[in-house]
mmCIF file of the N, C-alpha and C atoms, coordinates in Angstrom:
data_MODEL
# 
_entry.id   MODEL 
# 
loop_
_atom_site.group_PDB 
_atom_site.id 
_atom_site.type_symbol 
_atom_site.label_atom_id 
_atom_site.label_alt_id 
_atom_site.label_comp_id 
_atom_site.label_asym_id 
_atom_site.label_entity_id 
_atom_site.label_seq_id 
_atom_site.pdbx_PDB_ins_code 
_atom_site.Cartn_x 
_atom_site.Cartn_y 
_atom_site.Cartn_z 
_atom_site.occupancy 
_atom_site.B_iso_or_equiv 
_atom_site.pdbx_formal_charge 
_atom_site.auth_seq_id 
_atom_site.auth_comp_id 
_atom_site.auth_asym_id 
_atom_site.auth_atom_id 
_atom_site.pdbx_PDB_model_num 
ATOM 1   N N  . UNK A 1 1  ? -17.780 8.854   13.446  1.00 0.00 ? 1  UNK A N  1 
ATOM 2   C CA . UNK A 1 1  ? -16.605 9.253   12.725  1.00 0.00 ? 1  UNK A CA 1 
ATOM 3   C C  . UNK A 1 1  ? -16.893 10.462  11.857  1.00 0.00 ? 1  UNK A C  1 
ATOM 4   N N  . UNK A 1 2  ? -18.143 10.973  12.204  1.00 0.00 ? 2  UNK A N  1 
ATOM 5   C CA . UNK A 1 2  ? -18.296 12.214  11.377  1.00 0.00 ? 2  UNK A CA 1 
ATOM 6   C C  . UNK A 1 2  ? -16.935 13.442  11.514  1.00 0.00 ? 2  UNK A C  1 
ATOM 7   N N  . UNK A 1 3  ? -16.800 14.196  10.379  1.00 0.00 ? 3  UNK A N  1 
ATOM 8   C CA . UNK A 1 3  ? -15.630 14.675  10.120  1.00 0.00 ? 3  UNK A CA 1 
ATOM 9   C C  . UNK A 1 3  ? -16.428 16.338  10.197  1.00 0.00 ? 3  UNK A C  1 
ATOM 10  N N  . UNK A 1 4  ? -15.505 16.860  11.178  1.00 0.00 ? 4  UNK A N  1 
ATOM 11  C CA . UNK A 1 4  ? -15.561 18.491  11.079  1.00 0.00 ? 4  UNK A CA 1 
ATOM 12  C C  . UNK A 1 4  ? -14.868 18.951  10.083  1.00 0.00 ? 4  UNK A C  1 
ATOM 13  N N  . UNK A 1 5  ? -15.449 20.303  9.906   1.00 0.00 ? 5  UNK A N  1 
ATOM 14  C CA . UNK A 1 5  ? -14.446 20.809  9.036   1.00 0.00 ? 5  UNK A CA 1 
ATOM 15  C C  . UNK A 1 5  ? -13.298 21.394  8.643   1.00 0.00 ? 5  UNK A C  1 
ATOM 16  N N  . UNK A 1 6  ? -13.193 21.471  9.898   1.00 0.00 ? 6  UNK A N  1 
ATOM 17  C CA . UNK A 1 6  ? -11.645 21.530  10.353  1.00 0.00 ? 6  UNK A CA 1 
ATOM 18  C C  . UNK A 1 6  ? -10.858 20.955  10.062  1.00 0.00 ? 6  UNK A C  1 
ATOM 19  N N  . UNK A 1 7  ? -11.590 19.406  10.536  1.00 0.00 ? 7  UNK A N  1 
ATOM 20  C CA . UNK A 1 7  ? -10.722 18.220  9.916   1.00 0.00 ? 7  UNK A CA 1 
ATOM 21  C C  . UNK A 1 7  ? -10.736 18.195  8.528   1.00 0.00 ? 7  UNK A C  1 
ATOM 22  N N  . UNK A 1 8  ? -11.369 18.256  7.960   1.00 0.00 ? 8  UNK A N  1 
ATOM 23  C CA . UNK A 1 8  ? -11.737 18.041  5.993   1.00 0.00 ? 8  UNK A CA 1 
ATOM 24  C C  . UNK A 1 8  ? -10.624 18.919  6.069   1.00 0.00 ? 8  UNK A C  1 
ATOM 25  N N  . UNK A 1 9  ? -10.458 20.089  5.895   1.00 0.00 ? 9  UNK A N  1 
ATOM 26  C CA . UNK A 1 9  ? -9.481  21.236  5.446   1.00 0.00 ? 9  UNK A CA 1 
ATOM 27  C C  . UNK A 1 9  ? -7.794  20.886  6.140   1.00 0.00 ? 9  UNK A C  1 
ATOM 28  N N  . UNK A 1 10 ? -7.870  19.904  7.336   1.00 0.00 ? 10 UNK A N  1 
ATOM 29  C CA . UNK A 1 10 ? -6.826  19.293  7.520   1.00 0.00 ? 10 UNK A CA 1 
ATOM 30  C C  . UNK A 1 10 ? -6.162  18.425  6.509   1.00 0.00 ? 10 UNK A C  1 
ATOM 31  N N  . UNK A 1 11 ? -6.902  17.530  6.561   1.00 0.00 ? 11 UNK A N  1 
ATOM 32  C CA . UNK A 1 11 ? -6.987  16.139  5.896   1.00 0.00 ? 11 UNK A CA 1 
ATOM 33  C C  . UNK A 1 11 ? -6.693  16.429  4.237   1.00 0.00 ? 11 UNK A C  1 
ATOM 34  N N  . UNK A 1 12 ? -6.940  17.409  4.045   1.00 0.00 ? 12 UNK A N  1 
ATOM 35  C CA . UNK A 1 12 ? -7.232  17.447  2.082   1.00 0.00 ? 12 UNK A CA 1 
ATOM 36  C C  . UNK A 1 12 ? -6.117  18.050  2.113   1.00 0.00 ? 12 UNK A C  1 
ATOM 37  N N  . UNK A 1 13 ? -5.329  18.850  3.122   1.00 0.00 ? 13 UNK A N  1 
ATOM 38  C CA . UNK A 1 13 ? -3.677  19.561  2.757   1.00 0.00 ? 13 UNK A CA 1 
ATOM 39  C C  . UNK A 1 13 ? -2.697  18.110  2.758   1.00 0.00 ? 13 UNK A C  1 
ATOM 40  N N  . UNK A 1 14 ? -2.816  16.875  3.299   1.00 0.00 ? 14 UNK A N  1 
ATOM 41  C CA . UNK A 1 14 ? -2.162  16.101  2.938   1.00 0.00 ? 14 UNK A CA 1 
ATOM 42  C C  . UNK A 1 14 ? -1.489  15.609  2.033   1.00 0.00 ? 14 UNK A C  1 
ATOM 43  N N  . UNK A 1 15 ? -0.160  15.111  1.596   1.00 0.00 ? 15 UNK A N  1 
ATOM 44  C CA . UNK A 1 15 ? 0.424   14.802  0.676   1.00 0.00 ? 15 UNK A CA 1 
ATOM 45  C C  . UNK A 1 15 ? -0.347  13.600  -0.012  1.00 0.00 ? 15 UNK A C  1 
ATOM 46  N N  . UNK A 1 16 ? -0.623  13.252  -1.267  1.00 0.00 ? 16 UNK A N  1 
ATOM 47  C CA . UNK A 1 16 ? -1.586  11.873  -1.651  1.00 0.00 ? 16 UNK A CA 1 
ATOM 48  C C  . UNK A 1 16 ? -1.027  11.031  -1.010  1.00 0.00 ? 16 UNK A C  1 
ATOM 49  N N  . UNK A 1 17 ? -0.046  10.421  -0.907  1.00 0.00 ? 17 UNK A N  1 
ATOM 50  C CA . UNK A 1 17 ? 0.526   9.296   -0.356  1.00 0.00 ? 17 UNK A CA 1 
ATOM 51  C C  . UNK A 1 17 ? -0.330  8.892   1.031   1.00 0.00 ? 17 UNK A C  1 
ATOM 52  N N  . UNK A 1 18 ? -0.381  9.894   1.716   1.00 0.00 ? 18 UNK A N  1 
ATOM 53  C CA . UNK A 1 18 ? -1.096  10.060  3.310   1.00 0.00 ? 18 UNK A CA 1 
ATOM 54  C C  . UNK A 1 18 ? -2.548  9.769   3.029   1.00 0.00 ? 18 UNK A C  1 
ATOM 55  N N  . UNK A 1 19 ? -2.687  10.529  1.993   1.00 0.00 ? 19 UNK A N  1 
ATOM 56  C CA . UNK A 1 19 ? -4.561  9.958   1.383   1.00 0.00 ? 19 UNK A CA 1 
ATOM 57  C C  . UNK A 1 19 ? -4.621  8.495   0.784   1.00 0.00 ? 19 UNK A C  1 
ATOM 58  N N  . UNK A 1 20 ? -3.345  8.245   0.270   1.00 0.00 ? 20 UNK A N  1 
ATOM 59  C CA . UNK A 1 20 ? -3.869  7.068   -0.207  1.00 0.00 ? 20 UNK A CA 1 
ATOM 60  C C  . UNK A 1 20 ? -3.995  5.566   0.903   1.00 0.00 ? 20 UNK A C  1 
ATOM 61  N N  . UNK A 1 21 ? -3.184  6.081   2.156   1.00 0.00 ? 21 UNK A N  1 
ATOM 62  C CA . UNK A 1 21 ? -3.054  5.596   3.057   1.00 0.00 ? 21 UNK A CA 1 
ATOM 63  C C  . UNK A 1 21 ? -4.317  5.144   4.257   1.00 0.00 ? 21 UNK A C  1 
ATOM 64  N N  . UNK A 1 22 ? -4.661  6.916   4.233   1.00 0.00 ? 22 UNK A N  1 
ATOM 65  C CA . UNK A 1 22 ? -5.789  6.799   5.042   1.00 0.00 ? 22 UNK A CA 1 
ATOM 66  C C  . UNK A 1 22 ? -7.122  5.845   3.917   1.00 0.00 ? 22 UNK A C  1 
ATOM 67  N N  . UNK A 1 23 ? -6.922  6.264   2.981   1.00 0.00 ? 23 UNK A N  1 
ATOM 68  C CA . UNK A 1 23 ? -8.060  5.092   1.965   1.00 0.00 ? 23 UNK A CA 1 
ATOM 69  C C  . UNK A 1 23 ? -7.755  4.031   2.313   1.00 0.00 ? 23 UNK A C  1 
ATOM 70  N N  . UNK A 1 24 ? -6.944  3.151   2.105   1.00 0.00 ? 24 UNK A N  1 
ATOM 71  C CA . UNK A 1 24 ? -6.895  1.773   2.203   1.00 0.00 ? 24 UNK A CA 1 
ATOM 72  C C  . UNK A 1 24 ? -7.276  1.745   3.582   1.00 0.00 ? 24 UNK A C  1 
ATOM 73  N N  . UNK A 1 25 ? -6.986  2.680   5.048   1.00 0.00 ? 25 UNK A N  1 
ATOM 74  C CA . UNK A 1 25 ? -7.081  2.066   6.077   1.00 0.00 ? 25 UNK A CA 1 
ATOM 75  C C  . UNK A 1 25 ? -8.659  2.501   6.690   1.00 0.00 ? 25 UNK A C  1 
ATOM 76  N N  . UNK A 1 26 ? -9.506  3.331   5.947   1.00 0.00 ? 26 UNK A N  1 
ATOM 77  C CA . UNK A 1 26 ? -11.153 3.901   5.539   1.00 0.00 ? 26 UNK A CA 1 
ATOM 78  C C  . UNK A 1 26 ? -11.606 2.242   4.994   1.00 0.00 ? 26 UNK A C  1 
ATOM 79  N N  . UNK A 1 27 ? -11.290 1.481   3.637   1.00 0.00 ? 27 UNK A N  1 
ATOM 80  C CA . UNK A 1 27 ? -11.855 0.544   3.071   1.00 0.00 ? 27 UNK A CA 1 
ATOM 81  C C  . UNK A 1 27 ? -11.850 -0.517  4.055   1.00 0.00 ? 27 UNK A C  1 
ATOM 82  N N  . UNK A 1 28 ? -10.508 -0.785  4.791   1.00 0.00 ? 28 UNK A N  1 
ATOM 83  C CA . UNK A 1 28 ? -10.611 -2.098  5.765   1.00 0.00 ? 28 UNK A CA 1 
ATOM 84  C C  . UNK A 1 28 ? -11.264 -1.791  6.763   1.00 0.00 ? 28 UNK A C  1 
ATOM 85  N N  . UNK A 1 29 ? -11.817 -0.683  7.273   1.00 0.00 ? 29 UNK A N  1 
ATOM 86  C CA . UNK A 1 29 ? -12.548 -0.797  7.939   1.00 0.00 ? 29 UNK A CA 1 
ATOM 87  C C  . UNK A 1 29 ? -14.170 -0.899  7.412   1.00 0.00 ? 29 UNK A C  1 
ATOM 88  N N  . UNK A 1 30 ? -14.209 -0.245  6.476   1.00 0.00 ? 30 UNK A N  1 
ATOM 89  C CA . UNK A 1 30 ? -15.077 -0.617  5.776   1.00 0.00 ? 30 UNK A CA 1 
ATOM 90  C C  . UNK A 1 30 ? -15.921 -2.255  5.731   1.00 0.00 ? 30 UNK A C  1 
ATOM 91  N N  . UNK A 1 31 ? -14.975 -2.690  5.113   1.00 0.00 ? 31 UNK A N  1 
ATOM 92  C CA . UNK A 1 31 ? -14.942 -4.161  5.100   1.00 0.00 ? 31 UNK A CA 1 
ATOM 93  C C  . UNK A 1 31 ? -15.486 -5.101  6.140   1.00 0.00 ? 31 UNK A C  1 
ATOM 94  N N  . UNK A 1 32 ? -14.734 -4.638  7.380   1.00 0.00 ? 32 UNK A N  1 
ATOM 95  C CA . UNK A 1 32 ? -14.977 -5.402  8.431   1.00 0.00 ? 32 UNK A CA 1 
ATOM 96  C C  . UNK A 1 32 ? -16.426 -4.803  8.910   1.00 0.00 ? 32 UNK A C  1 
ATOM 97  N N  . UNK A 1 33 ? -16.698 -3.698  8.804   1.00 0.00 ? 33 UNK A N  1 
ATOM 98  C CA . UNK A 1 33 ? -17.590 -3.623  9.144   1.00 0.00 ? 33 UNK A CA 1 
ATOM 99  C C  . UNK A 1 33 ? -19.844 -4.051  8.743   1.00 0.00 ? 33 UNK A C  1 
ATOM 100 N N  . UNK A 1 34 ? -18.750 -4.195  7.461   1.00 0.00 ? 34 UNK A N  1 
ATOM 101 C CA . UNK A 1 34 ? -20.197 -4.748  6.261   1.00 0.00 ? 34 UNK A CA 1 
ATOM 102 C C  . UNK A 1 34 ? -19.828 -6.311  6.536   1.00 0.00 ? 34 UNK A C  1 
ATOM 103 N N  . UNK A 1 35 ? -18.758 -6.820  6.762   1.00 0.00 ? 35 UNK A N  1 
ATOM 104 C CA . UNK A 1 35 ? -18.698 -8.293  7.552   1.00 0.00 ? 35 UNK A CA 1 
ATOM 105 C C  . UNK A 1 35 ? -19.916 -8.408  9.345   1.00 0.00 ? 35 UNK A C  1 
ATOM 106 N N  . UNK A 1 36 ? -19.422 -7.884  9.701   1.00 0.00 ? 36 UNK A N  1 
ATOM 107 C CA . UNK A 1 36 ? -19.614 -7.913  11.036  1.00 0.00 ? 36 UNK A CA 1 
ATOM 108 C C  . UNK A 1 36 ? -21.574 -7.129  11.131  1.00 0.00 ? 36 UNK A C  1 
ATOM 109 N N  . UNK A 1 37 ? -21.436 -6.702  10.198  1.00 0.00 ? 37 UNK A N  1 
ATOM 110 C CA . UNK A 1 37 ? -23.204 -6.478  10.148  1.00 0.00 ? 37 UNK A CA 1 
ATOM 111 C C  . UNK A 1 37 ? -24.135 -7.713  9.327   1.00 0.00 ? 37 UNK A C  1 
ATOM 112 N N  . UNK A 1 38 ? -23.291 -8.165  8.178   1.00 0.00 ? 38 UNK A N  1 
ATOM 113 C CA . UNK A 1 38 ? -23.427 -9.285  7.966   1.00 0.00 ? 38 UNK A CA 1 
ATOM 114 C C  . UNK A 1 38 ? -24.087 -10.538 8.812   1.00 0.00 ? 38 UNK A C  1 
ATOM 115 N N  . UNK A 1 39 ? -23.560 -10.529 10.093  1.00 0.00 ? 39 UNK A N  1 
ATOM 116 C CA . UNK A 1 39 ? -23.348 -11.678 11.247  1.00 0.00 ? 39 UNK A CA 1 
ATOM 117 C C  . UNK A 1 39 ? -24.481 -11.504 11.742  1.00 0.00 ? 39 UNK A C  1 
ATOM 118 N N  . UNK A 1 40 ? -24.337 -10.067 12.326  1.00 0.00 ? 40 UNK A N  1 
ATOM 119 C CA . UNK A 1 40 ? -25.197 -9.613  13.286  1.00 0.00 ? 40 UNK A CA 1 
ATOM 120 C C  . UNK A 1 40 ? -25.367 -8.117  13.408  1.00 0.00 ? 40 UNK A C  1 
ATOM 121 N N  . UNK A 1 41 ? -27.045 -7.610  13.451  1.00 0.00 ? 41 UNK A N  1 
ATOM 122 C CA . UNK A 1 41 ? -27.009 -5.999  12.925  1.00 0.00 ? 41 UNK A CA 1 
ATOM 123 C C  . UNK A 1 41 ? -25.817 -5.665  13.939  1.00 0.00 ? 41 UNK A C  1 
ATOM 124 N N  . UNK A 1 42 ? -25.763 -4.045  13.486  1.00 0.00 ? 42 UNK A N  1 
ATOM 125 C CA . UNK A 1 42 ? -24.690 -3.696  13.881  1.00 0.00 ? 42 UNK A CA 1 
ATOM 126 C C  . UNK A 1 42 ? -25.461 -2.227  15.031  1.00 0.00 ? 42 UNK A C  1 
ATOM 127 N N  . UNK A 1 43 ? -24.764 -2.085  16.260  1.00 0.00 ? 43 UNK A N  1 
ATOM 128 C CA . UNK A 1 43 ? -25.416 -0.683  17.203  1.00 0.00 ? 43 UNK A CA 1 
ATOM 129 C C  . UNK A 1 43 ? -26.144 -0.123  16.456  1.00 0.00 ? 43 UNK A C  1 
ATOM 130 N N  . UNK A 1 44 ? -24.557 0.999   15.720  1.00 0.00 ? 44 UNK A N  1 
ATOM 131 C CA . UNK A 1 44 ? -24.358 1.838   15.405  1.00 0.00 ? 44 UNK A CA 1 
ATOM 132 C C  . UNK A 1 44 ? -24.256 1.854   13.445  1.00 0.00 ? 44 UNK A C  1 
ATOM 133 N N  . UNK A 1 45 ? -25.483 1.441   12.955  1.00 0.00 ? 45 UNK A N  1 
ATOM 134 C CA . UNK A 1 45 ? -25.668 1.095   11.653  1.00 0.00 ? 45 UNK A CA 1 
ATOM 135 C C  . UNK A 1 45 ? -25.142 2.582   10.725  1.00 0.00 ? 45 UNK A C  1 
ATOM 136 N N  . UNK A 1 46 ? -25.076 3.195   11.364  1.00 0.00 ? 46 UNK A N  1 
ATOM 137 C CA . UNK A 1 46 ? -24.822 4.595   10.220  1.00 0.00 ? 46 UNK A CA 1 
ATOM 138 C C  . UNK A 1 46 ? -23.116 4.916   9.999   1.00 0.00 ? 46 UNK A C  1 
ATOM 139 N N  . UNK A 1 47 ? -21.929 3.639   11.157  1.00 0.00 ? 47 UNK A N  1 
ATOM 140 C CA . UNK A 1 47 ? -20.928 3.683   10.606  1.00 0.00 ? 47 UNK A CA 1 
ATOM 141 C C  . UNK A 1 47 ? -20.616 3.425   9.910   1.00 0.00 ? 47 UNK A C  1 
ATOM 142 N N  . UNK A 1 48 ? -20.932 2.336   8.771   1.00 0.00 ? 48 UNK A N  1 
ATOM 143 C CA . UNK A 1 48 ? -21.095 2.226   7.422   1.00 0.00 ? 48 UNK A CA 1 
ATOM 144 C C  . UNK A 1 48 ? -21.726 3.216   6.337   1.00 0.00 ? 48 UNK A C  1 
ATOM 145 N N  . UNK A 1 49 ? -22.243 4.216   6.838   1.00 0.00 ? 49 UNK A N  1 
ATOM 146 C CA . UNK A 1 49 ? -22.937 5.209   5.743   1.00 0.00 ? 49 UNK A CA 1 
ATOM 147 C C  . UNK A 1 49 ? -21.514 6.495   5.964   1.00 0.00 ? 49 UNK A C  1 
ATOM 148 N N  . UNK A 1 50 ? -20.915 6.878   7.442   1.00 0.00 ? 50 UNK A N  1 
ATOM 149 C CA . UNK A 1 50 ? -19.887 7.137   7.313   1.00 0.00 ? 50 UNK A CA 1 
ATOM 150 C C  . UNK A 1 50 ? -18.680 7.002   6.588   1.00 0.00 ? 50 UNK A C  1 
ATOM 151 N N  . UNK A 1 51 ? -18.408 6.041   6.668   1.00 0.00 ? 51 UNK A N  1 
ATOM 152 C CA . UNK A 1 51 ? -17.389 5.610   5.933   1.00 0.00 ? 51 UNK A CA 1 
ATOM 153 C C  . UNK A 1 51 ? -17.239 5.438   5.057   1.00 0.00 ? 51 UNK A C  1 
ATOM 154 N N  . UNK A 1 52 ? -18.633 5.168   3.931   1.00 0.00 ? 52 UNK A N  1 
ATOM 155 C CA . UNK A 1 52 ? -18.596 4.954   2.925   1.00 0.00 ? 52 UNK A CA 1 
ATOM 156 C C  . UNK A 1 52 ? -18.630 6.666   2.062   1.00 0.00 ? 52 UNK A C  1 
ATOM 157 N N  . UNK A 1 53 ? -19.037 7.557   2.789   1.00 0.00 ? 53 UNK A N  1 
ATOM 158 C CA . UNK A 1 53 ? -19.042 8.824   2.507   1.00 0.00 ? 53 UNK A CA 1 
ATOM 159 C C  . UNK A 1 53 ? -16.907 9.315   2.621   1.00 0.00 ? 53 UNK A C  1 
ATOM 160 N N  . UNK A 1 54 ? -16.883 9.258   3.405   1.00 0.00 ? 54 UNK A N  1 
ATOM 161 C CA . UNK A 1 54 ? -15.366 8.934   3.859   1.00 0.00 ? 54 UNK A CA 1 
ATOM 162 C C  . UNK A 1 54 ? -14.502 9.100   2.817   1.00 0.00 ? 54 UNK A C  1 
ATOM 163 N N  . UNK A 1 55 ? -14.654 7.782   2.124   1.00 0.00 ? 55 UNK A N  1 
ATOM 164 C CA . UNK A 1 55 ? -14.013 6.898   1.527   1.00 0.00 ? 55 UNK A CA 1 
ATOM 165 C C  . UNK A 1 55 ? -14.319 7.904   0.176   1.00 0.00 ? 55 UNK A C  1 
ATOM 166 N N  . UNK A 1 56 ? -15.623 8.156   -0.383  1.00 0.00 ? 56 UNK A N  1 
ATOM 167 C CA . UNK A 1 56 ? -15.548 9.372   -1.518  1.00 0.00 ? 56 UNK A CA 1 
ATOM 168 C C  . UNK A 1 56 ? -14.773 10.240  -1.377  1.00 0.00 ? 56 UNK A C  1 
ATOM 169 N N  . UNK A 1 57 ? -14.977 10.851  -0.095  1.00 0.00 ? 57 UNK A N  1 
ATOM 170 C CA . UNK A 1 57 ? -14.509 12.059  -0.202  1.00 0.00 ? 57 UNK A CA 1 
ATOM 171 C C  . UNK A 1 57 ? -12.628 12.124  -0.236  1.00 0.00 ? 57 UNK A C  1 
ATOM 172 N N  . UNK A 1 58 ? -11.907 10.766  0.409   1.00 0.00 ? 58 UNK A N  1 
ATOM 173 C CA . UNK A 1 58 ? -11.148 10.433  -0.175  1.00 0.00 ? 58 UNK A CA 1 
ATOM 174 C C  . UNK A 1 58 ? -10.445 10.243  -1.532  1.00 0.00 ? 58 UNK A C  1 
ATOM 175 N N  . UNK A 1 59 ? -11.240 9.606   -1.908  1.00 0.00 ? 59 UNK A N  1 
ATOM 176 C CA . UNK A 1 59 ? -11.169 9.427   -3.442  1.00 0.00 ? 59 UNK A CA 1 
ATOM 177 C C  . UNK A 1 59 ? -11.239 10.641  -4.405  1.00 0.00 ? 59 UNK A C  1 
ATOM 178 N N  . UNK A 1 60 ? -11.980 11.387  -4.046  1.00 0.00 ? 60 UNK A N  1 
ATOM 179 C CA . UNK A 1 60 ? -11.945 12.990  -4.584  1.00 0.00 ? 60 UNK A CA 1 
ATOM 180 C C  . UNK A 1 60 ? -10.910 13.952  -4.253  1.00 0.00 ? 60 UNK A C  1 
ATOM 181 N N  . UNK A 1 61 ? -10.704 13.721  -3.144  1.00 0.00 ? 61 UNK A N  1 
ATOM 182 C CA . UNK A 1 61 ? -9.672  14.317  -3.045  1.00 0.00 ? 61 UNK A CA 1 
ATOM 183 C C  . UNK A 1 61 ? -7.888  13.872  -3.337  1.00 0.00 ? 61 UNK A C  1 
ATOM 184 N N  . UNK A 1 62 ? -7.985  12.827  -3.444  1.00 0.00 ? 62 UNK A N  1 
ATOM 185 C CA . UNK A 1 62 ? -6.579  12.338  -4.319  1.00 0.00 ? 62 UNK A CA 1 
ATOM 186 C C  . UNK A 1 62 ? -6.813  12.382  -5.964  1.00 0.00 ? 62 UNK A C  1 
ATOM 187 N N  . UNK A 1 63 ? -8.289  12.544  -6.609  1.00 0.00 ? 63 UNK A N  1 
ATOM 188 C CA . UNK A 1 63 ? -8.370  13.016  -7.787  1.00 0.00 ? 63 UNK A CA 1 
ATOM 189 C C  . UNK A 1 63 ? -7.711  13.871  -8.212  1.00 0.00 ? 63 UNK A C  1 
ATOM 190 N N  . UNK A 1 64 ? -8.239  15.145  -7.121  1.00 0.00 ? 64 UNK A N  1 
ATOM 191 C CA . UNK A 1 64 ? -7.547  17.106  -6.991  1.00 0.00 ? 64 UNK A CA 1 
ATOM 192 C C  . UNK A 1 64 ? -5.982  16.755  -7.174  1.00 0.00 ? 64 UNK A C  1 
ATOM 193 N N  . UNK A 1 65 ? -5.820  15.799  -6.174  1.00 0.00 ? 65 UNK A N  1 
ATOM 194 C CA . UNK A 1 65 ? -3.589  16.271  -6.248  1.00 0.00 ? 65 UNK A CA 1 
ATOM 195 C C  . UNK A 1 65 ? -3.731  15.650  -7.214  1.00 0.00 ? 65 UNK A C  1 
ATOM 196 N N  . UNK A 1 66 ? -4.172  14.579  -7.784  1.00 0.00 ? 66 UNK A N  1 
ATOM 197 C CA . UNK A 1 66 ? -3.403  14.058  -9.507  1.00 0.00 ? 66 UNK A CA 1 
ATOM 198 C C  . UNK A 1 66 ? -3.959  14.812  -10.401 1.00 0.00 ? 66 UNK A C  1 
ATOM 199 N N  . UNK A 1 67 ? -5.076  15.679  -10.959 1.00 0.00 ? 67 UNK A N  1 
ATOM 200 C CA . UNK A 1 67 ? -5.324  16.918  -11.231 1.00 0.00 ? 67 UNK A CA 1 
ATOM 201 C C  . UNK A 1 67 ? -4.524  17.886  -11.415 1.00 0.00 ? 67 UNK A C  1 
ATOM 202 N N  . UNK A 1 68 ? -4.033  18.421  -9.824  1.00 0.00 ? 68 UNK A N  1 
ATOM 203 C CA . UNK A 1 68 ? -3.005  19.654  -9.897  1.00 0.00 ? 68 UNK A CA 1 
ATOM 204 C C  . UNK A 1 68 ? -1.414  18.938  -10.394 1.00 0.00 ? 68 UNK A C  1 
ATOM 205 N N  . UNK A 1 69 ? -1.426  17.601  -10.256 1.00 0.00 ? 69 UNK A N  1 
ATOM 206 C CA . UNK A 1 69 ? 0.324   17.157  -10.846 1.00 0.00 ? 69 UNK A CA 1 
ATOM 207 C C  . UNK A 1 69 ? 0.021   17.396  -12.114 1.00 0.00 ? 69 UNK A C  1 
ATOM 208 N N  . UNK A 1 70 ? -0.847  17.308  -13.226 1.00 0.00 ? 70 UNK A N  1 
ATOM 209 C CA . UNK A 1 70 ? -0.770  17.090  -14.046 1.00 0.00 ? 70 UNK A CA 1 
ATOM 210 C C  . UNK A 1 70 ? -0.995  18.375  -14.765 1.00 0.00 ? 70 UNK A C  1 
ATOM 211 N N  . UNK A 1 71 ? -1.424  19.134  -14.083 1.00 0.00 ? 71 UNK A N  1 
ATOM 212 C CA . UNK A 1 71 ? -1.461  20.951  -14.403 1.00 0.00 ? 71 UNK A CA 1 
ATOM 213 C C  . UNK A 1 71 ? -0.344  21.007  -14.870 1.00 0.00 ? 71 UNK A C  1 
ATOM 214 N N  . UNK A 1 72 ? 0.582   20.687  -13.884 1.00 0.00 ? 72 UNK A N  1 
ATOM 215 C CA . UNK A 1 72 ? 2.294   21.600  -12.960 1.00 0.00 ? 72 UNK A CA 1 
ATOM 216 C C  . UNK A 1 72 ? 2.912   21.304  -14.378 1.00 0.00 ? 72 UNK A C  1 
ATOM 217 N N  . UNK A 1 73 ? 2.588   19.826  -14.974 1.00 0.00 ? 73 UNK A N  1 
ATOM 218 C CA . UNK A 1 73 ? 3.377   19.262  -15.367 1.00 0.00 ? 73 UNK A CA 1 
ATOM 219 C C  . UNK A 1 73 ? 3.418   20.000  -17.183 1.00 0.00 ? 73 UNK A C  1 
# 
């Protein structure tokens, strides 16, 4: 799930709402996936280091738009 940068510069023009969206749907996967390694290792162990990177860079970036609302404002 590594992210080009193409995509980043996609992804960060989003309205927050869309970020806050893709977060919650970054954490449940999250989730399931620190479940499911839990059980039994997992292949592909570095999709959890993904995602959890992800999920910052999420979070940082819905910082920026509540940041710039509060400039405007």
């Amino acid at each position: 799930m590594k992210l080009k940068s193409q995509d980043r510069a996609a992804i960060r023009q989003l309205p927050e709402k869309e970020l806050q969206a893709q977060l919650k749907e970054t954490e449940d996967k999250l989730f399931k996936l620190k479940f499911a390694n839990s059980m039994a290792p997992l292949k592909n162990g570095h999709e959890i280091t993904h995602l959890r990177k992800h999920r910052a860079r999420l979070l940082t970036w819905i910082r920026e738009k509540s940041l710039q609302g509060a400039e405007r404002a």
